[in-house]
C-alpha positions as CSV (number, residue, x, y, z in Angstrom):
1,X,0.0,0.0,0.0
2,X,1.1,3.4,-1.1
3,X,1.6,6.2,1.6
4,X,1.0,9.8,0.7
5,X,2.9,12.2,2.6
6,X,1.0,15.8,2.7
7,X,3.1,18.8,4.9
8,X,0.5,21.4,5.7
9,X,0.6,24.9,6.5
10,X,-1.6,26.8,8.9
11,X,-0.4,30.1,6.9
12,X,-1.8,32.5,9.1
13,X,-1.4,31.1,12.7
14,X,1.1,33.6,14.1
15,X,3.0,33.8,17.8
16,X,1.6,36.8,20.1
17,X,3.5,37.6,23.4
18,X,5.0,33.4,23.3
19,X,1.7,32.4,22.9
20,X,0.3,30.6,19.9
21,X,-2.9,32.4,18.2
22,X,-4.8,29.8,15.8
23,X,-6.9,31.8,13.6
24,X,-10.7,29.8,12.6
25,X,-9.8,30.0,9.4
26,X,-6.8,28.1,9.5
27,X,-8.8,25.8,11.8
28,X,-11.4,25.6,9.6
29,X,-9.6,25.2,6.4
30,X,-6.5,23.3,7.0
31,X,-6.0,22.0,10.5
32,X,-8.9,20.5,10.9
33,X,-9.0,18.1,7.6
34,X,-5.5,17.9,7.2
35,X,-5.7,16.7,11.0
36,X,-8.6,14.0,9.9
37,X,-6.7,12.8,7.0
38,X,-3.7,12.0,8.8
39,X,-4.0,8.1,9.5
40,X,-6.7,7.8,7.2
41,X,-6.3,4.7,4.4
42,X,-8.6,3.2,1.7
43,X,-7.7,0.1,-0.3
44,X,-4.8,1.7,-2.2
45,X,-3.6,4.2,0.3
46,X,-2.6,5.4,3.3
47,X,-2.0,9.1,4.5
48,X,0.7,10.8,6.5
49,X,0.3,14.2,7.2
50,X,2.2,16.5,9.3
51,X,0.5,19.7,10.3
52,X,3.7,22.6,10.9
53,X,3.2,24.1,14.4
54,X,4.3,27.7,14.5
55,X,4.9,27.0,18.2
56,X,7.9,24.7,18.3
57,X,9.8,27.4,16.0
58,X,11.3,25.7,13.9
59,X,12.7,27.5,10.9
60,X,10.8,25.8,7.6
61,X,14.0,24.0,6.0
62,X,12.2,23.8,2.5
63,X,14.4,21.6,0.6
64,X,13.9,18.6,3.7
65,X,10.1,19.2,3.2
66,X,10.6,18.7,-0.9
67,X,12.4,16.0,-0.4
68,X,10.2,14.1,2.1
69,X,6.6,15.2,1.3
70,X,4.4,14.5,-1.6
71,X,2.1,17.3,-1.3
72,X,2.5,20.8,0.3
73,X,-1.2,22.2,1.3
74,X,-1.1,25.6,2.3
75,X,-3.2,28.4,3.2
76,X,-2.7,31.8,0.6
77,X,0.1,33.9,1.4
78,X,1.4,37.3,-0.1
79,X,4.8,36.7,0.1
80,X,6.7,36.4,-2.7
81,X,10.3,35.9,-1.2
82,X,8.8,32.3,0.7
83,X,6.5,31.2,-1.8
84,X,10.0,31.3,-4.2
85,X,11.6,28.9,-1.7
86,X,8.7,27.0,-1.0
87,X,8.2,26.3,-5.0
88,X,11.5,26.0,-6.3
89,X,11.9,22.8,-4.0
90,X,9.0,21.4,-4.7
91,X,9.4,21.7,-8.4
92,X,12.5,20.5,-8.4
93,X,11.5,17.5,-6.5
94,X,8.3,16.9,-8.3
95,X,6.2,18.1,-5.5
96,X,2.3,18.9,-5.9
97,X,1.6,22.4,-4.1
98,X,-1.9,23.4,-3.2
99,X,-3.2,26.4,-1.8
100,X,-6.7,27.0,-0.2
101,X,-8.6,30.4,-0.4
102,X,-11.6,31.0,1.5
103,X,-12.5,34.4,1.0
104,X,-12.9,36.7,-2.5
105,X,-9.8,38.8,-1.4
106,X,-10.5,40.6,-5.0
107,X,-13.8,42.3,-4.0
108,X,-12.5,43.3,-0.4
109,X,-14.6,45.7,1.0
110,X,-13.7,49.1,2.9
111,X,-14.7,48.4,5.9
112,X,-12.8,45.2,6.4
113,X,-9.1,45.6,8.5
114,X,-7.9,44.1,5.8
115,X,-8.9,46.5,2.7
116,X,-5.6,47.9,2.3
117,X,-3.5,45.3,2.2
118,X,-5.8,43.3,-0.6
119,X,-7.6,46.2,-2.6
120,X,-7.7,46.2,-5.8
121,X,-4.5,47.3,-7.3
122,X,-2.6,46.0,-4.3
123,X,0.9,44.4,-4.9
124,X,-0.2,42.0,-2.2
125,X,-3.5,41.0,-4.1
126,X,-1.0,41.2,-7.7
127,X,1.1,38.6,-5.6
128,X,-1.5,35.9,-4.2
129,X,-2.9,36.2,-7.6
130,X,0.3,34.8,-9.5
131,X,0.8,32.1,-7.1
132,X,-2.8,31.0,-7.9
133,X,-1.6,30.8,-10.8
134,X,1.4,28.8,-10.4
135,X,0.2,26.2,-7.7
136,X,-1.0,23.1,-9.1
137,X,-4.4,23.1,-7.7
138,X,-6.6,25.6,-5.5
139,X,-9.1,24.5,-2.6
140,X,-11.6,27.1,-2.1
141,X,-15.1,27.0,0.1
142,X,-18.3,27.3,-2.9
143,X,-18.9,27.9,-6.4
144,X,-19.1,31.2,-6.1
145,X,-15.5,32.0,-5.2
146,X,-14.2,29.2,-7.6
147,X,-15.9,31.5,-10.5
148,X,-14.4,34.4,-9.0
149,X,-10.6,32.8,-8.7
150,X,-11.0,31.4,-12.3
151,X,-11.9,35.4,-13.6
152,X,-9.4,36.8,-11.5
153,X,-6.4,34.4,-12.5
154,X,-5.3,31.9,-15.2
155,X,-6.6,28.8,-13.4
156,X,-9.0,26.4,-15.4
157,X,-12.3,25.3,-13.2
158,X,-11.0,22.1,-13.4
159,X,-7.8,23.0,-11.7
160,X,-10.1,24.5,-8.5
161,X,-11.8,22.2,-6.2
162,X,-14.5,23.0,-3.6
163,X,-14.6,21.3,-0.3
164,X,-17.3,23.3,2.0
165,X,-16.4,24.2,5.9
166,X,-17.0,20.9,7.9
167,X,-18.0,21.1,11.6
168,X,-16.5,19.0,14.0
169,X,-19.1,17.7,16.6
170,X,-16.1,16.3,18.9
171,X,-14.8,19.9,19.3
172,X,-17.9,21.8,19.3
173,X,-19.3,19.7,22.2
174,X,-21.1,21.8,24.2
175,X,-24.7,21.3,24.1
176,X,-26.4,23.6,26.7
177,X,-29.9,23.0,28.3
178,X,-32.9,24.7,26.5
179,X,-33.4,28.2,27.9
180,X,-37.0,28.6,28.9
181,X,-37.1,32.1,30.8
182,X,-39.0,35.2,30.5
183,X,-35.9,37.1,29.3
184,X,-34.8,36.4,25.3
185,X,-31.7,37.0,23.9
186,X,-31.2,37.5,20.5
187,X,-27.3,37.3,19.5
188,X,-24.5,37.8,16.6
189,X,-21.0,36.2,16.6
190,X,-18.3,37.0,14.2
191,X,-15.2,39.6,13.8
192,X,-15.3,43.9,12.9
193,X,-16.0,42.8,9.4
194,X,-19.9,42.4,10.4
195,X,-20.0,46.1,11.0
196,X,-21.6,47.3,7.8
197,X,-24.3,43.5,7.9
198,X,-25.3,44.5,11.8
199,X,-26.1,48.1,10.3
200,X,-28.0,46.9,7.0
201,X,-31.1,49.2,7.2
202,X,-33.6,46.2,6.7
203,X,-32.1,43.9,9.4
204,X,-31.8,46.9,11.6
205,X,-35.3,48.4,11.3
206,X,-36.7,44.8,12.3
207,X,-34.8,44.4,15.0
208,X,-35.4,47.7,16.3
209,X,-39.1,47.3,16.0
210,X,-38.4,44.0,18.0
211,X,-37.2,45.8,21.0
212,X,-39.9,48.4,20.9
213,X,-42.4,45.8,21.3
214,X,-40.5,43.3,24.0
215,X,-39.0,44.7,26.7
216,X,-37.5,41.1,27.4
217,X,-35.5,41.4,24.8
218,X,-32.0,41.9,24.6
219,X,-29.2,41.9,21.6
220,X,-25.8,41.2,22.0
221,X,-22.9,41.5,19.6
222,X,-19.8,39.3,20.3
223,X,-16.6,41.0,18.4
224,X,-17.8,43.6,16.6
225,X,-19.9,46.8,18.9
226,X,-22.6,48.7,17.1
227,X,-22.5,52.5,19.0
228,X,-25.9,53.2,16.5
229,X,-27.6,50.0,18.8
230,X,-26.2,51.4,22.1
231,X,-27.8,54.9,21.5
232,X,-31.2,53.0,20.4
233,X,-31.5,50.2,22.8
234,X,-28.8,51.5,25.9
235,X,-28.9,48.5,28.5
236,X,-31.0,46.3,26.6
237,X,-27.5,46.0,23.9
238,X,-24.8,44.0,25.1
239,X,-21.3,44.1,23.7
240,X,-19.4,40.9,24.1
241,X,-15.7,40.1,23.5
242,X,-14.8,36.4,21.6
243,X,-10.9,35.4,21.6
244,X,-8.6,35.6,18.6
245,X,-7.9,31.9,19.5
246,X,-9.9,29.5,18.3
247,X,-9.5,26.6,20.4
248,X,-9.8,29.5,23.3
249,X,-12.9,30.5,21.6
250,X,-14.4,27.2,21.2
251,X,-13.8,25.7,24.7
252,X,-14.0,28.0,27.0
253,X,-15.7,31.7,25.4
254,X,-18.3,30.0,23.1
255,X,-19.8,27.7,25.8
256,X,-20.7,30.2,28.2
257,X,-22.0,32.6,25.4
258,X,-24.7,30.0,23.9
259,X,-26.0,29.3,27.5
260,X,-27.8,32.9,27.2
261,X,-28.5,32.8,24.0
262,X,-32.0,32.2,22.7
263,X,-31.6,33.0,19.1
264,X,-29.1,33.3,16.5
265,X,-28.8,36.3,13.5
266,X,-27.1,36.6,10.8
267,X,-27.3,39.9,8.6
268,X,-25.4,40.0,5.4
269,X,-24.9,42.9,2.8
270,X,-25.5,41.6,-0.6
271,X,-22.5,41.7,-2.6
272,X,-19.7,39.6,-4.3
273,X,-17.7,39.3,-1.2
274,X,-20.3,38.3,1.1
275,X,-22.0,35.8,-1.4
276,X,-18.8,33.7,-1.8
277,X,-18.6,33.5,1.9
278,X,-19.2,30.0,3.6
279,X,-22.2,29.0,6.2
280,X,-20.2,28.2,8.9
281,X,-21.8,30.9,11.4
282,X,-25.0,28.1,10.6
283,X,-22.8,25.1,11.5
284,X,-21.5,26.5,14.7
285,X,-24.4,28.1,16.2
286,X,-26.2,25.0,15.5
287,X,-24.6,22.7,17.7
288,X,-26.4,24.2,20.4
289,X,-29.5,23.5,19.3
290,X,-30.5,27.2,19.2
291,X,-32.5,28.5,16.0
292,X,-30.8,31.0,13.3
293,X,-31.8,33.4,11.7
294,X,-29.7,34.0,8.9
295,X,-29.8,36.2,5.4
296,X,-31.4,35.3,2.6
297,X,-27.8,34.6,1.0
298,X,-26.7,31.6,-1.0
299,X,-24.5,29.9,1.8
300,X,-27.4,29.8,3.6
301,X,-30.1,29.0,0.8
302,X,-28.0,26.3,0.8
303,X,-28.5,24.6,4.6
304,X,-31.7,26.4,6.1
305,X,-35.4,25.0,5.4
306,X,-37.4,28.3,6.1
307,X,-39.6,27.7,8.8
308,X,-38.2,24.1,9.7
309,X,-34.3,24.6,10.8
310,X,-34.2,28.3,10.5
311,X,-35.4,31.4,8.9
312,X,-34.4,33.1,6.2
313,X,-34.6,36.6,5.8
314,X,-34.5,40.0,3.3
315,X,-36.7,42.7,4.7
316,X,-37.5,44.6,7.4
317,X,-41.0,42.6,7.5
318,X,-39.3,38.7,7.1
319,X,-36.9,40.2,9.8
320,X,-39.0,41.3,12.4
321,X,-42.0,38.2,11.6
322,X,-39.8,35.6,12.4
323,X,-37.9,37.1,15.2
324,X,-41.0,37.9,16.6
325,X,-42.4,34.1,16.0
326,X,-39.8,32.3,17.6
327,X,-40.2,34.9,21.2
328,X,-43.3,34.1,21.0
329,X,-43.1,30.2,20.7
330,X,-40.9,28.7,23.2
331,X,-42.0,24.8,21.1
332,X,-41.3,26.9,18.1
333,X,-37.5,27.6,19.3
334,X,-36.9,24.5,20.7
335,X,-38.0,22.3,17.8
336,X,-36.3,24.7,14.9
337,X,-32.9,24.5,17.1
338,X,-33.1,20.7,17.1
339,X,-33.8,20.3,13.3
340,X,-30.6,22.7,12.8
341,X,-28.8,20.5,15.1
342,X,-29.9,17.6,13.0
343,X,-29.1,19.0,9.8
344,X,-25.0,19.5,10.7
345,X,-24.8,16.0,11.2
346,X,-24.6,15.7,7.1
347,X,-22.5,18.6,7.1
348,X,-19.5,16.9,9.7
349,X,-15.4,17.2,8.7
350,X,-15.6,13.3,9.7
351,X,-18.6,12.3,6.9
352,X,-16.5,14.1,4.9
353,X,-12.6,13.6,5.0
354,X,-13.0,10.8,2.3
355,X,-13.1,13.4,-0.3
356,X,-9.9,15.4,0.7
357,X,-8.5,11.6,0.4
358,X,-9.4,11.3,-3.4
359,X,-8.7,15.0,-4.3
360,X,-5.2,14.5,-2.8
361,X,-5.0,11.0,-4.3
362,X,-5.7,11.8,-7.5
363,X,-3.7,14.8,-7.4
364,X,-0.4,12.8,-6.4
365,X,-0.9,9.6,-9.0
366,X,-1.7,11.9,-11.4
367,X,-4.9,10.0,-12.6
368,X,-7.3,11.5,-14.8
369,X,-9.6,13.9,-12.8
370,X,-12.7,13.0,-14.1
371,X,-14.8,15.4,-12.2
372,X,-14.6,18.7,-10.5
373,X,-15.3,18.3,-6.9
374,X,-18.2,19.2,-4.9
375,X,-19.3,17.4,-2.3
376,X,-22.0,19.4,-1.1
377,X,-25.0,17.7,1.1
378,X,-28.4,19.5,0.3
């Protein structure tokens, strides 16, 4: 039996103060199935994969890792000086390089830290774009951004796969008691870049009309604060802070914010950069069992039922109707957060590791790829 030896880079993992900061979407996009892979064999082969750890600080001796790894799986970077080194060995080794992009840094928007570095006409957008085009194959999270990577550089569709963000039930395994009090809270999780979505005029005339009508409710914001809701709603808006680590985030932050938490939202301006983002605000508030509330978006077109595991939502009306049915229906909550619960059972990193095996496979025994892949469970 064949092993396959895949050395994989959480590119954006960094040391702050001597401690190591893991970032969700290195979690998310490379430590977690390149983590699940290792070990795992099918009648042909069998997978080694070592996972570089920031936090041992070892300086990256490139020409080892061409010599001793098949595949080199990496998150985007903008730096041409170690993407040279990285490259030269593995081509002159006959090394496959991959390299996984999870958000359309081509339509950045302004409000996003990150808008300067990536803009358009950026050297650092100019870079990542040209080693897209050198890699052999690109990972990216939908079909959206897989379009948008394909118009924005020289790679074919065929040379850009999609693997969706996977939940892991075994980390996220907190499941809190259903909350059945007079008091609702109605919450938001996610970084700065949710400013503009929190402040959308239809999600925020609905909301407000919520909190005119229930004094029971509250809204907190975890990671990004909203001064427009604390000069609307004063006490009754909560500003909550999250951690920059994710395992920090998941185990010990996360928990004790989905014990108060009634129901989940999800605002999204609609544009290019929000449309090729993934659902994994969905996956994560749904292993509590809590309903979501989520914008009428493709990502989550794409995993919400209206009405049965969640709503979904445009304007100011749909905003405000189903907020306003689920604090008014305690079975209503209950049985909605359950049905979202089951529906991230088909949507696990563990039901779906198989498909990083054949991609990588495939990619390394140079077999005919016979399909683009998309293993997507409606």
């Amino acid at each position: 039996m064949k092993t396959i030896r895949i050395f994989s880079i959480p590119s954006h993992t960094l040391m702050k103060k001597d401690k190591k900061v893991t970032s969700g979407v290195d979690f998310a996009r490379i430590i977690q199935p390149m983590s699940h892979l290792n070990g795992y064999k099918d009648d042909e082969v069998t997978f080694d994969v070592t996972i570089w750890d920031v936090e041992k600080q070892e300086k990256l001796e490139w020409m080892d890792v061409a010599m001793n790894y098949d595949v080199i799986f990496f998150n985007y970077i903008a730096s041409p000086e170690n993407y040279a080194m990285m490259g030269m060995m593995a081509r002159k080794f006959g090394r496959k390089l991959v390299c996984d992009v999870d958000d359309a840094l081509w339509k950045i928007l302004p409000d996003n830290p990150a808008y300067n570095m990536f803009k358009k006409g950026s050297q650092q957008i100019a870079i990542i774009s040209r080693i897209l085009d050198d890699v052999d194959k690109v990972t990216c999270t939908n079909g959206y951004l897989r379009n948008l990577i394909a118009d924005e550089t020289y790679k074919q569709h065929k040379d850009i796969a999609i693997f969706p963000n996977y939940i892991d039930l075994d980390l996220y395994s907190y499941r809190p008691k259903f909350k059945d009090t007079m008091k609702i809270q109605i919450a938001h999780f996610g970084s700065t870049t949710h400013f503009t979505d929190l402040q959308g005029n239809e999600f925020f005339k609905g909301m407000d009309r919520i909190m005119k009508e229930y004094p029971n409710v509250d809204f907190v914001s975890m990671g990004c604060h909203i001064p427009q809701y604390k000069k609307k709603w004063g006490m009754r808006y909560i500003q909550k802070f999250g951690d920059e680590d994710l395992y920090i985030w998941v185990k010990d932050k996360f928990p004790q914010f989905v014990d108060e938490v009634d129901i989940f939202v999800a605002p999204l301006t609609l544009n290019v950069y929000n449309t090729c983002k993934s659902g994994i605000k969905y996956l994560e508030a749904s292993t509590s069992s809590k309903p979501f509330v989520g914008q009428d978006i493709r990502q989550y077109n794409e995993l919400i039922r209206h009405g049965i595991n969640g709503f979904l939502c445009t304007t100011e009306d749909e905003w405000y109707t189903s907020l306003k049915k689920l604090i008014d229906d305690k079975v209503l909550r209950k049985s909605m957060g359950e049905e979202a619960f089951k529906t991230i059972q088909n949507h696990t990193i563990q039901g779906h590791v198989k498909y990083y095996a054949e991609f990588i496979k495939e990619l390394v025994l140079d077999t005919e790829q016979k399909k683009v892949y998309s293993p997507i469970v409606h």
